[in-house]
N, C-alpha and C positions, 0 to 999 in steps of 0.2 A: 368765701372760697378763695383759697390765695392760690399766686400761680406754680406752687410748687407742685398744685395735685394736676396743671396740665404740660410741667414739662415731662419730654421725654417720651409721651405719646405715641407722636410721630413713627419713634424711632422704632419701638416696643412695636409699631403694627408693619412695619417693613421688615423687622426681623420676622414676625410671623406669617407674611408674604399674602397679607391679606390687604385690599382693597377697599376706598371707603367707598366705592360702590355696596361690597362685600357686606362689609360692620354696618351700615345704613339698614339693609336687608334683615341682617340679624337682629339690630335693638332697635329700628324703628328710628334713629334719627336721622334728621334731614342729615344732606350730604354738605349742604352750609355749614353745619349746627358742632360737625365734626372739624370742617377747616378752621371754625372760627375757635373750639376749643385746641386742634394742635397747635397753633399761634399764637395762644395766650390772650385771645382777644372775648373776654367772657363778659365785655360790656352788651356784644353782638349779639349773646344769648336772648332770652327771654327773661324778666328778673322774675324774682320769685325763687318758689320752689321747681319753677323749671331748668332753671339755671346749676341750682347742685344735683338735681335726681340726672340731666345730661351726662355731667360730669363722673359721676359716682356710676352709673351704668358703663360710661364706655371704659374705664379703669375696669371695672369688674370684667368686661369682657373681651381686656388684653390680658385677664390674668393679673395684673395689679391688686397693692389691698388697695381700699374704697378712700380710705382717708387715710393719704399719707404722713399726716403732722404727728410727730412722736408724742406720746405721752410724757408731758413733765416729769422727773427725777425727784422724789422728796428727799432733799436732805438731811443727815443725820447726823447728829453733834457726838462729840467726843463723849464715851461717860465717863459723869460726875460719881467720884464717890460721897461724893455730901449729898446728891439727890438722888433721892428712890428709884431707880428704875420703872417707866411707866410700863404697864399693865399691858400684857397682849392684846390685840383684839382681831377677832374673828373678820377675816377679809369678808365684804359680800358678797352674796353667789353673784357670777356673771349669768346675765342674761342670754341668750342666743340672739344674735342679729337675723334680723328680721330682712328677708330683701329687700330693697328700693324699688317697685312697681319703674316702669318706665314710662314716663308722661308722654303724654302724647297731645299735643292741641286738637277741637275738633276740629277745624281745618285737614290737619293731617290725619284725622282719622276716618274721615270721608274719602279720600284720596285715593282708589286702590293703584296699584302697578300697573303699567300699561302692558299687554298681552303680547307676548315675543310671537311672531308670525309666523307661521312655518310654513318650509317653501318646498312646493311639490311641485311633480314636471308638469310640462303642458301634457296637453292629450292627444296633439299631433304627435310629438315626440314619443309617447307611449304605442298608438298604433302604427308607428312608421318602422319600431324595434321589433314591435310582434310583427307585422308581415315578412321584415328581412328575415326572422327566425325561422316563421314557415315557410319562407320561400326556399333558403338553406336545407331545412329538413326532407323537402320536395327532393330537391337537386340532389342529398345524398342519396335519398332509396331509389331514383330512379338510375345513377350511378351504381348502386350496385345491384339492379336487375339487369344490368344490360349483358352482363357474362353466366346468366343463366339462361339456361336452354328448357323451356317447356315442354313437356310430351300431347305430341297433338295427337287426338284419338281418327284413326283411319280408318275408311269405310272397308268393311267385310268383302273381299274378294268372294264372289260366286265361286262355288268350283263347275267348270264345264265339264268333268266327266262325273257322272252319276253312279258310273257302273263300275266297280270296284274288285280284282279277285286275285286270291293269294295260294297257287298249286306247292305242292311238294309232293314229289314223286317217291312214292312205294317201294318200287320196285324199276327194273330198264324196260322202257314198252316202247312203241310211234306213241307220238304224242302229239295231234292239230290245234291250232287254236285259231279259229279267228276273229275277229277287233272289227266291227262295223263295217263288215263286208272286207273286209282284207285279211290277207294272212301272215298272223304273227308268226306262229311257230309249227313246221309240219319236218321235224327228224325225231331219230332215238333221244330219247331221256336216259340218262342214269338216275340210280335209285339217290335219295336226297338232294337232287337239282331242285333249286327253286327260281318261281314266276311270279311276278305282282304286275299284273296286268289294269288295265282302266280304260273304260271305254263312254261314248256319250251313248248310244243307242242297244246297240245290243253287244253282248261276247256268247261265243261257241265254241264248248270243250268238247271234242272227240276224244274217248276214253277207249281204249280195249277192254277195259273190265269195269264195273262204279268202283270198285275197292283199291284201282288200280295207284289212285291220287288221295291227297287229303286235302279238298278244296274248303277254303273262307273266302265270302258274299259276303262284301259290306259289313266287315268284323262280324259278320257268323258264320259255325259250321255248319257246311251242305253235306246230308248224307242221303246220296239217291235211296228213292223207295225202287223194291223188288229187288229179283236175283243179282246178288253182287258181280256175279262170273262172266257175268254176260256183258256186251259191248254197251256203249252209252253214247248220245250225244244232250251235253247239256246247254239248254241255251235261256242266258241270263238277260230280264228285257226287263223295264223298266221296274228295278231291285226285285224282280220275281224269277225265281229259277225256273224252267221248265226242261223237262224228261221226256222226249217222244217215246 
């Protein structure tokens, strides 16, 4: 192997910006095996067939051809017209080349890569991100609850008056009423005045006529029983109407 097939190397694998970390990776030669072939130093090799198969793999695999030495030129003489022109002959087929396997010693083929480490966080450092996370997410929604206003459900007012009644007058009559022993109302009515009275105990209508008014008790209509013409007093006690 002369050194013509390891100049230029060097140069060939920094033009292609690769690394003899790199070419080591890819053909399996030691990273020695490569400085000592860019250098021209191929006594460092291995002798043998490990020495050209080095060589001839890392040329193939800058793209190089494998063996750089030119094929000899045959020379050809002037012709003779006094001698016969020799006879054609049929070139022989070329072969295909056949790759150069890449040697490997069993040393180095025992050898594997050492396993790149890979580097993950601690686990403090993981739950000390997630709590500030939560604690953040806390602080926003409780930040924006603070400007809403809930509806609080409030207890049902009793009502204190039980007794409920709603006149409309007829007709102009007197018209009494009185409200748990007091007197609401005792002058003339004109016809469509209206009263909405409430009481806790009892209410009492003095009517001149039952027909005289159109009275509602506790959203119903009261329509006294008997002769309509005749005077009334109505008195309303607990939600029961009564007619002496």
């Amino acid at each position: 192997m002369s050194e013509a097939a390891t100049s230029g190397l060097r140069e060939r694998r920094e033009q292609l910006g690769l690394t003899l970390e790199q070419v080591s990776g890819d053909t399996r030669i030691p990273v020695a095996a490569l400085v000592a072939i860019e250098g021209g130093q191929l006594e460092a090799l291995p002798d043998g067939p490990y020495r050209a198969g080095f060589v001839r793999t890392y040329r193939k695999h800058l793209g190089l051809p494998v063996d750089p030495t030119p094929a000899p030129v045959p020379r050809t003489s002037a012709p003779n017209s006094r001698t016969p022109a020799p006879a054609k002959r049929t070139p022989p087929a070329v072969r295909p080349r056949t790759p150069i396997p890449v040697v490997r010693t069993e040393a180095e083929a025992d050898v594997a890569p050492p396993p790149v480490p890979q580097k993950t966080l601690p686990l403090w450092l993981v739950r000390g991100v997630a709590a500030i996370a939560c604690l953040g997410l806390i602080s926003a929604i409780a930040w924006q609850l603070q400007g809403l206003e809930f509806p609080t459900e409030e207890a049902p007012v009793a009502d204190e008056f039980d007794q409920r009644i709603s006149l409309v007058a007829k007709r102009d009559f007197l018209l009494k009423i009185e409200v748990d022993g007091e007197w609401i109302v005792d002058r003339k009515v004109a016809e469509d005045e209206t009263f909405d009275l409430a009481g806790k105990d009892q209410i009492t209508v003095h009517l001149p006529t039952a027909d005289a008014a159109k009275i509602v008790y506790n959203g119903q209509s009261i329509v006294p029983q008997g002769r309509q013409d005749e005077p009334r007093v109505l008195k309303f006690i607990d939600d029961r109407a009564k007619a002496p």
